[in-house]
N, C-alpha and C positions, 0 to 999 in steps of 0.2 A: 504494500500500500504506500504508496507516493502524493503528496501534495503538485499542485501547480509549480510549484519552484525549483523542484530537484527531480523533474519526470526527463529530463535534457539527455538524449542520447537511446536512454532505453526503448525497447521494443517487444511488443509479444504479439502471437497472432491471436489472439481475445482479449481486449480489455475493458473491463467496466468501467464503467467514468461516471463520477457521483458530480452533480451538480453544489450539494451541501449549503443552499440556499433556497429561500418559502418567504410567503407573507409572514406577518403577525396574525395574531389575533383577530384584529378588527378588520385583514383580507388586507393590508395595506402592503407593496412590494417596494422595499427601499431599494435603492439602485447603487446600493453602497458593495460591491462585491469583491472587495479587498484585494489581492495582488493586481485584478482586472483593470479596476480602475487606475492604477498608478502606470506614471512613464513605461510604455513598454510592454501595458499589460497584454493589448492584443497576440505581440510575438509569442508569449508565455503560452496563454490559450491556442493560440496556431500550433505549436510543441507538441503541445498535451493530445491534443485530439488529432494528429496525424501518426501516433505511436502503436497503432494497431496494422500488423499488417493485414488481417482475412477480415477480422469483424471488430465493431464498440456497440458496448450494451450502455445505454444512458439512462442511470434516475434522477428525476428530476419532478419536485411540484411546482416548477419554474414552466412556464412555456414561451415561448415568443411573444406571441400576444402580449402579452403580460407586461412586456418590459416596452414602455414609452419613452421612444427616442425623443420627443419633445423637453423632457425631463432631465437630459444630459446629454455633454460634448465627448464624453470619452471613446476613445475610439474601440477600446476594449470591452464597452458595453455594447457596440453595436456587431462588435466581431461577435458575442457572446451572444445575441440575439440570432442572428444569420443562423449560427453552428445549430441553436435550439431548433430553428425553423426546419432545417434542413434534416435535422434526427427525427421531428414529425413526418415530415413531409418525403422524405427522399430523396432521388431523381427531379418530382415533381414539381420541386422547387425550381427548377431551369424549364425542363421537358414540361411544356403548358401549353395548352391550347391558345391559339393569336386572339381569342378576345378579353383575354388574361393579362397577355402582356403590356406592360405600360411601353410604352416609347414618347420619345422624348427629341425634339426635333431641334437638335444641336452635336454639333462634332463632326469629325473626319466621316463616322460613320455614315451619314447621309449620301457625300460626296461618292463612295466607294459604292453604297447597293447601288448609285443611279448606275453607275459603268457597269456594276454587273447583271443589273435588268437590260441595259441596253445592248449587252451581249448574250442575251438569251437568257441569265438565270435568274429566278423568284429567290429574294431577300427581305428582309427587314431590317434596320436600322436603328440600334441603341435599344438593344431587347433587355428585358429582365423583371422581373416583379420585386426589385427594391433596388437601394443604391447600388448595387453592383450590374454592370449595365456589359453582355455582349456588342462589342460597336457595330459586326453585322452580322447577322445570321441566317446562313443558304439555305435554300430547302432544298430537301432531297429531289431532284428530278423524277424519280421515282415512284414517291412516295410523298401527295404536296402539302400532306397533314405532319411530316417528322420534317427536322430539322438534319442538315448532313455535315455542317460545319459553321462553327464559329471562330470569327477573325476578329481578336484583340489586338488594338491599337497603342501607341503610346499617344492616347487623346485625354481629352480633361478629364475621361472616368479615371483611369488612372493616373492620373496624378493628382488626383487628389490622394491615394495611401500615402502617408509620408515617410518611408520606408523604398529606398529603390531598389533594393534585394525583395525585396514583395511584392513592387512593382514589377519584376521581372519576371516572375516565378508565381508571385500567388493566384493568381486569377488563371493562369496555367493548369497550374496544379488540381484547382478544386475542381475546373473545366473537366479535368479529364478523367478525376475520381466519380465525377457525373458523367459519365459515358459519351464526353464529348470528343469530337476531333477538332484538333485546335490550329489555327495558323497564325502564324505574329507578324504584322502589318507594321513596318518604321512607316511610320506619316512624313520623311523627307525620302527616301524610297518613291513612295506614292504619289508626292508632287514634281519629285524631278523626272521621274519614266512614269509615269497613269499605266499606260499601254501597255508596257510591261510588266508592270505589276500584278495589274489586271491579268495581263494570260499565265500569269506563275497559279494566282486562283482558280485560275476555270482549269488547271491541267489537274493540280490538288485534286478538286473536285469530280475530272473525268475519272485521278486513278481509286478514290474512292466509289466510284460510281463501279467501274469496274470490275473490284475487288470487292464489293460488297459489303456490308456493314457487319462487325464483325457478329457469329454468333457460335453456340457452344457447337458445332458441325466445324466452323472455318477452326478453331484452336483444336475441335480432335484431330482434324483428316492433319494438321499438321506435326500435332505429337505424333502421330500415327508414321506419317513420314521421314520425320527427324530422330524421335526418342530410338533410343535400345537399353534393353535389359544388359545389365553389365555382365558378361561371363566370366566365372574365374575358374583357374586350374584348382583342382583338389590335389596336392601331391602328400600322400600319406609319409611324413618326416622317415629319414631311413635312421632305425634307432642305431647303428653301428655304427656311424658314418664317422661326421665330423671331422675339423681341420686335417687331419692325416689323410683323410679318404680324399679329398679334395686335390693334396698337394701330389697325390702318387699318380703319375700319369697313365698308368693303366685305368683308371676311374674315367677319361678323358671322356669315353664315348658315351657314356652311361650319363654325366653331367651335361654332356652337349644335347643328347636327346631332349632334358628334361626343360633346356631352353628353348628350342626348337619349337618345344609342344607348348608353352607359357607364351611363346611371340605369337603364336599360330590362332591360340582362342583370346587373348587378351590384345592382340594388338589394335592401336596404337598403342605401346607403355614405356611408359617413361625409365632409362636407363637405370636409375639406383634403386628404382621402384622391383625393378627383376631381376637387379641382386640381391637385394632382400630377401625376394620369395625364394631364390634358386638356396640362397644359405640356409637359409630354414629349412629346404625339404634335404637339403645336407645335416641336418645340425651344426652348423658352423654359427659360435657367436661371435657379434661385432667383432668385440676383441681379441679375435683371431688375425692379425692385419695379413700376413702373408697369404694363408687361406683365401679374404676378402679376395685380395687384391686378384688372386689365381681366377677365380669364378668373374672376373670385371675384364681380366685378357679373353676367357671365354667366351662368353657374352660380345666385346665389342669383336671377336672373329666373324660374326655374323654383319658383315659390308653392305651384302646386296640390299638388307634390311633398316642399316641405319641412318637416320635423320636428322641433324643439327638445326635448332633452332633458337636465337640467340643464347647461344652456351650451352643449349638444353641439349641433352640425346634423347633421339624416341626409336623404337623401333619398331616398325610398319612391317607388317605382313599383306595389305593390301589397300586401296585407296579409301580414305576417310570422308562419308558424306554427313554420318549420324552423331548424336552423342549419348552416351550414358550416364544419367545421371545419379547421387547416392541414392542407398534405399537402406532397408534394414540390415541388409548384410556386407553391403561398402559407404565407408565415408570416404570421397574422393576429396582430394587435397587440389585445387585450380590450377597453382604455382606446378605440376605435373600432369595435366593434362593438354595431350598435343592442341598445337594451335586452330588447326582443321575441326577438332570438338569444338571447341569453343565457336569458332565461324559457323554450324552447323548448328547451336543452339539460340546464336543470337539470326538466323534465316529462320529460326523455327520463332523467334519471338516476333520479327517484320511479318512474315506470313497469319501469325494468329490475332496479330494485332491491329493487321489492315494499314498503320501508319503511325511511327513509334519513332519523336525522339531521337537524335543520336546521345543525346547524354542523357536515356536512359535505358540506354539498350546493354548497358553495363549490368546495373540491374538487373535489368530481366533475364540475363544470362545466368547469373549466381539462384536466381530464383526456379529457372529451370533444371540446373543442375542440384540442387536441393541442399546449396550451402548457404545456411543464415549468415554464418559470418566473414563481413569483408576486410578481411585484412588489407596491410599497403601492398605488400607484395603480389597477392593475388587479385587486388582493381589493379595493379601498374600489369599486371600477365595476360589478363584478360585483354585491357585496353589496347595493349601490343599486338595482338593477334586481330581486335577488330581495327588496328589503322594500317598492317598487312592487307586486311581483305576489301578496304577500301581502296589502297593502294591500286592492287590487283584488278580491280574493277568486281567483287564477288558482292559490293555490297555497297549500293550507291548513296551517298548525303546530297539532297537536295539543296538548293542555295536557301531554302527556308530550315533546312537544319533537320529536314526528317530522313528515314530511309529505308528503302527501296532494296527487293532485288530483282 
C-alpha cells in the first residue's frame, strides 16, 4: 500500500487505487484534496494512475460530477476530475456520439479539417466533451458513425498544460490508452507545406484504412505468425563425467554430438548461453576454467553456424523469422537473445497494432517477450537491433515517427 507521493516508478498488473476522499455530513464536497492541490499535484496523480499495466480497480464516493471546476484553479483538481470521469465512463468518455460532442470554433484545428474535407475526408474540428479538446478528428471512411484518427496539434488546447513534457506526451498517451490512433501535427509544419502535410494524413489514414482497425483476430493471426514455443534440449547430466571427461580427447565426439543437437532445436542461442548447458550435461562446474575453456574451443568449431553481432556470438542452425518468448519453464534474458528475435517481435507488435510509435515499440517488444523488467542493458540491446532493422529497411519510421512494415 503506497500513498500519492512515493507510488514513483513502481508497477503491477492490478492495482486498486483508493480515492480516500467523500463529503461531510451535510453532503458538502471540499475541494481540499491534499498533495492534488499543491504545485505539481496533477504530475503526482498522472504517476499514480498510469502504474497499472492490464487493469485499476477504483473506490471512490467521489464522482466527477461532484467536483465543481467553478470552485477552483488547481490544475490537479481538474486532472483529478477527468481521471474520475473517465473510470465511470470509459472509452466513452472520447468515443461519443457527434451530438455529444462540444466543439468549439477556434484553432489550427479548423484550418486542417477544411483541407481534409476538401480532399475527400469527413472530420471535425476541436472535439471533446471537456477541456481536453482533439484538434481534428477523421472519421473512418468506412464506418461514418466511429472515429479513425485523431491529430493533436501544438495549438492553444495544449498549451494551455503548463508542463511541456505533458504537452508532449500526455494527450498522446491517454489518446491511445482510449483506443485511439494518434498523429502529431507541428502547426509551422502545416503552414509552411499545407499540401504536404495534408497528404502525410490522408496516406496515415489510407494505411489504416487498409490495415484495419485493430481487433482481437488482427493480434492473434499475428502471434500466431510471429510467436514460438521455446524448445529446449533435455540432456540427462552424465553423472561420471566432469572436468576430466571433458579435457581427454577421446570424449571429443561424444561432447561435439551433444552441441550439435542443442544448436539444432535451440537455435538461435547465444554463445555462453551453450556452454553453460553443454557443462552441465558434463558436470563441469564454472570453476573448472580449463575444462570451460575446452567445451568454448568446441562449441566455436562449429563456423558454418556462427554469428557475431556487436560482440555477441549466436549460433544459427537456420534463418530466424519468429521469436520465443518466456513462459513457465524459460526466463529469457534480452541482452542474449539474437537480434532477428527481437526484429520478429517488434513486426509482431507493428502488425497487431495496426500503427505503433517508434519509441514505443521498445516496449512492446519486452512485453511480448514476457520480460517485466527493463534493464539498461537490455533497452540499449533491444534498441540496437531495432535501429539494424531500420537501417536494413525491415522496419520503416514514418516522418511522423510511427512504423511500418
Amino acid at each position: 500500500m503506497k500513498n500519492l507521493e512515493n507510488v514513483q516508478g513502481d508497477e503491477r498488473d492490478l492495482i486498486l487505487f483508493s480515492v480516500g476522499y467523500g463529503p461531510d455530513a451535510t453532503g458538502r464536497l471540499s475541494l481540499n484534496f491534499g498533495p492534488i492541490n499543491q504545485q505539481g499535484g496533477y504530475k503526482r496523480l498522472n504517476v499514480a494512475v498510469t502504474r497499472a499495466r492490464s487493469e485499476m480497480i477504483v473506490f471512490s464516493s467521489v464522482t466527477g460530477n461532484m467536483i465543481d471546476l467553478n470552485r477552483t484553479d488547481s490544475v490537479g483538481v481538474k486532472a483529478l476530475k477527468a481521471f474520475l470521469e473517465y473510470a465511470e465512463r470509459g472509452p466513452e468518455m472520447l468515443s461519443i456520439a457527434a451530438k455529444d460532442v462540444r466543439v468549439e470554433s477556434k484553432g489550427i484545428g479548423e484550418n486542417v479539417a477544411k483541407d481534409l474535407k476538401d480532399r475527400g475526408l469527413l472530420c471535425d474540428a476541436n472535439v471533446g466533451v471537456s477541456d481536453f479538446k482533439i484538434d481534428v478528428a477523421v472519421v473512418d471512411p468506412r464506418d461514418k458513425n466511429k472515429y479513425i484518427l485523431a491529430i493533436i496539434a501544438d495549438s492553444e488546447h495544449s498549451a494551455k498544460i503548463p508542463s511541456a513534457k505533458d504537452r508532449m506526451t500526455m494527450q498522446t498517451r491517454i489518446l491511445k490508452k482510449l483506443g485511439w490512433n494518434v498523429y502529431n501535427l507541428w502547426t509551422i509544419n502545416y503552414f509552411n507545406n499545407q499540401k504536404r502535410e495534408i497528404n502525410k494524413i490522408k496516406e496515415v489514414v489510407a494505411t489504416l484504412t487498409e490495415k484495419k482497425v485493430v481487433s482481437k483476430k488482427t493480434v492473434r493471426d499475428a502471434l500466431q505468425k510471429y510467436r514460438k514455443t521455446y524448445k529446449t534440449v533435455y540432456i540427462k547430466p552424465l553423472a561420471r563425467a566432469g572436468a576430466e571427461y571433458v579435457l581427454n580427447f577421446v570424449n571429443e565426439e561424444a561432447i561435439m554430438n551433444k552441441i550439435r543437437t542443442v544448436i539444432e532445436v535451440e537455435s538461435p542461442i547465444e554463445e555462453n548461453c551453450l556452454i553453460d548447458k553443454i557443462a552441465a550435461a558434463f558436470c563441469v562446474p564454472k570453476t573448472a576454467k580449463k575444462a570451460i575453456a575446452q567445451i568454448s574451443r568446441y562449441v566455436s568449431s562449429y563456423e558454418a553456424q556462427r554469428q557475431e553481432y556487436s560482440g555477441k556470438v549466436f549460433y544459427v542452425d537456420k534463418p530466424v523469422s519468429t521469436f520465443r518468448p518466456s513462459d513457465a519453464r524459460v526466463t529469457r534474458d534480452l541482452t542474449k537473445v539474437h537480434p532477428d528475435e527481437i526484429v520478429a517481435a517488434a513486426k509482431c507488435a507493428i502488425e497487431a497494432t495496426v500503427y505503433i510509435e517508434k519509441d514505443d515499440l521498445n516496449k512492446e517488444v519486452f512485453k511480448l517477450f514476457n520480460v517485466a523488467k527493463r534493464t539498461k542493458s537490455a533497452v540499449e540491446w533491444v534498441d540496437a537491433a531495432l535501429r539494424a532493422a531500420v537501417q536494413t529497411g525491415e522496419i520503416i519510421v514514418t516522418p511522423d515517427g510511427f512504423c511500418r512494415i
